[in-house]
C-alpha positions as CSV (number, residue, x, y, z in Angstrom):
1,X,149.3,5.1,-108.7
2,X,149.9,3.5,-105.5
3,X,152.8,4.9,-103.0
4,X,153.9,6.6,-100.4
5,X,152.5,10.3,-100.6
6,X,155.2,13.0,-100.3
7,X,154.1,17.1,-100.2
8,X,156.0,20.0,-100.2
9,X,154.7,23.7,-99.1
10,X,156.1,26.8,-100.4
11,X,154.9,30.5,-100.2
12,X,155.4,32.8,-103.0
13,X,155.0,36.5,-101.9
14,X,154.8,39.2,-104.5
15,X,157.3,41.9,-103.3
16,X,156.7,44.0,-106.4
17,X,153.5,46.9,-105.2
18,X,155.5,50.1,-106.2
19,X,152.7,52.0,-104.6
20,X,150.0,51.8,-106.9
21,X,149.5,48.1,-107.3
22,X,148.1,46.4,-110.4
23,X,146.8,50.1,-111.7
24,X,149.2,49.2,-115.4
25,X,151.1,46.9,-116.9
26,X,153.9,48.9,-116.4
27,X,153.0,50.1,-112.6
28,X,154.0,47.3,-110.3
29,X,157.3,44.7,-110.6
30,X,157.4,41.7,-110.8
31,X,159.8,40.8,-108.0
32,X,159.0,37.8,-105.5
33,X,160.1,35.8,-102.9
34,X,159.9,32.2,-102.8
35,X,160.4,30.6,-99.2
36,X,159.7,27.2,-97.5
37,X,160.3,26.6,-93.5
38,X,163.8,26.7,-92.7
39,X,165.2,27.6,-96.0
40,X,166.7,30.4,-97.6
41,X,164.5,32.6,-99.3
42,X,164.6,32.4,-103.3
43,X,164.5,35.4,-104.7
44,X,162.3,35.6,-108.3
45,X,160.7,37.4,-110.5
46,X,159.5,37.3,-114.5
47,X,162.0,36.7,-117.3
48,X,163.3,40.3,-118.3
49,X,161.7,40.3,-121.7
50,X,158.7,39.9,-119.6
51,X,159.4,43.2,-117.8
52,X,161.4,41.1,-115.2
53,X,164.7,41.2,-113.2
54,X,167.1,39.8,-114.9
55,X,169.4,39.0,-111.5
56,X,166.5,37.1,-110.0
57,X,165.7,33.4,-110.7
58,X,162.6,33.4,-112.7
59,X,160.2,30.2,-113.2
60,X,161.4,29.0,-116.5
61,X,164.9,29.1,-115.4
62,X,163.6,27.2,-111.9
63,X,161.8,24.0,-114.0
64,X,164.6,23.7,-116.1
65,X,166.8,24.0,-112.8
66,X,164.4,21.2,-110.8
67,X,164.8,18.8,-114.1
68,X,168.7,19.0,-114.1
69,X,169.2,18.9,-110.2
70,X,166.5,15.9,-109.9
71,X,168.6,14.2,-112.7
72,X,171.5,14.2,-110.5
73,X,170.4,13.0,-107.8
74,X,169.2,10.1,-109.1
75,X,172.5,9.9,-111.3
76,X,175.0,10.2,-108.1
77,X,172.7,7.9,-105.8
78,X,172.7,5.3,-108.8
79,X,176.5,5.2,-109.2
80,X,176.8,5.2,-105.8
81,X,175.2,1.9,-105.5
82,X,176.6,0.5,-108.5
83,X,180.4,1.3,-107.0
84,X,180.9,4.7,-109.8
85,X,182.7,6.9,-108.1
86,X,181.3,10.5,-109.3
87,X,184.6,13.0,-108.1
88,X,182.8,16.2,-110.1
89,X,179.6,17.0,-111.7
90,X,178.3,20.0,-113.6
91,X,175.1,20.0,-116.0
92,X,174.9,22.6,-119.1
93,X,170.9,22.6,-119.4
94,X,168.8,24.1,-121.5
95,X,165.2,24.5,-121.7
96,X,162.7,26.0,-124.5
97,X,159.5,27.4,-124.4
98,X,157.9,28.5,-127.2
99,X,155.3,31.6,-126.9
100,X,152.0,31.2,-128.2
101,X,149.2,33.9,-129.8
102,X,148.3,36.0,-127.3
103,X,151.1,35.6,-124.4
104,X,151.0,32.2,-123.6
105,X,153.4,29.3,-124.2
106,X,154.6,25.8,-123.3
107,X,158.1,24.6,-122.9
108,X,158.8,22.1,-125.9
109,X,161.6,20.5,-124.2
110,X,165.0,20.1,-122.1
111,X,168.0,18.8,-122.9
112,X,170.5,18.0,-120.2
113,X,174.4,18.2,-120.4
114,X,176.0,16.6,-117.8
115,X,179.5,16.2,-117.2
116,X,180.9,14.3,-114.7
117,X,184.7,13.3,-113.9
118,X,184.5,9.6,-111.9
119,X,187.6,8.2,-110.5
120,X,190.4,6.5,-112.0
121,X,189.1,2.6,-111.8
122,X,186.0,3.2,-112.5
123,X,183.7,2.0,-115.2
124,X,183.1,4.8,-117.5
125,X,180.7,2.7,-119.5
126,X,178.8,2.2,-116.6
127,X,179.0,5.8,-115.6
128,X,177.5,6.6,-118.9
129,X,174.4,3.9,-118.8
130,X,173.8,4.9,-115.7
131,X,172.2,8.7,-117.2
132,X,169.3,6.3,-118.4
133,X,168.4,4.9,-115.2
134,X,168.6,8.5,-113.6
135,X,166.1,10.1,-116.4
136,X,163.5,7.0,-115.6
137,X,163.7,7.6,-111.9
138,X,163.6,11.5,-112.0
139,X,160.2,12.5,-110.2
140,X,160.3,15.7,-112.4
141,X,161.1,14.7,-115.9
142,X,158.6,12.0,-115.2
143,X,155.8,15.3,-114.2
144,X,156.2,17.0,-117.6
145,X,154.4,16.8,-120.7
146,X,157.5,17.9,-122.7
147,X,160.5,15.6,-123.7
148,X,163.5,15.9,-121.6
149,X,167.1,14.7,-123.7
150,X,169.9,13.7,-121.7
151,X,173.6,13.9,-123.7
152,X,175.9,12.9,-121.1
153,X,180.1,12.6,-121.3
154,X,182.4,11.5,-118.9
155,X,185.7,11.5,-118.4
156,X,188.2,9.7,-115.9
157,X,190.4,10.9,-113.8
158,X,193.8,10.1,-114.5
159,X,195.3,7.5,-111.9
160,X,198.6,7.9,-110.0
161,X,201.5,7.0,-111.8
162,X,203.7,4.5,-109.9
């Protein structure tokens, strides 16, 4: 595949040695930071029925996360062009993995929900469409070996009255 090359560096630090390290399964946490130059620091850890923290991100909940907020972009970018005006946007997503024999798994999809309110005048049909553009462009749906749904509505805001 031919292209422009794009990177991006992160650091994961464990944060989680309760004093006696890796000794048990039950000895350490599994608390991390996640941190790039310049950015707030992300603070993770394992899903909680993985002995995790349930009010830190965790990395299932980040993929699904990336898929939704790489949908949007694309989606507001694309109607921006075509003359859609995007007023709000939210996205109800929802990812599952499936866990295999002895503690593995593999997410077997993620559907996404958006819902965005465009401005009186503009085309709602169009707003709709353009979800299928978006889901071609996204770099990250396009990276995973799992299908990724899109069911999008839209509704328009209502218009002055004269």
């Amino acid at each position: 595949m031919a292209g422009r090359e794009h990177r991006y560096d992160v650091t994961v630090t464990w944060a989680g040695n309760l004093g006696e390290g890796t000794t048990g399964y039950r000895a350490y946490s599994r608390a991390h930071e996640i941190s790039a130059p310049g950015k707030p620091a992300i603070p993770g850890s394992a899903e909680p029925k993985f002995r995790g923290d349930a009010a830190r991100w965790n990395p299932e909940e980040l993929l699904v996360a990336s898929i939704s907020a790489c949908h949007k972009l694309w989606y507001l970018h694309l109607c921006a062009v075509a003359g859609v005006v995007v007023t709000a946007y939210s996205d109800a997503a929802e990812g599952i993995m499936m866990e295999g024999e002895g503690g593995s798994g593999r997410f077997t999809g993620v559907t996404l929900r958006p819902h965005v309110t465009i401005a009186a005048g503009s085309d709602r049909e169009k707003a709709l469409a353009l979800h299928h553009k978006a889901h071609e462009m996204c770099f990250i749906s396009n990276s995973v070996n799992f299908p990724v749904a899109v069911e999008p509505e839209a509704a328009v805001e209502k218009g002055d009255a004269p």
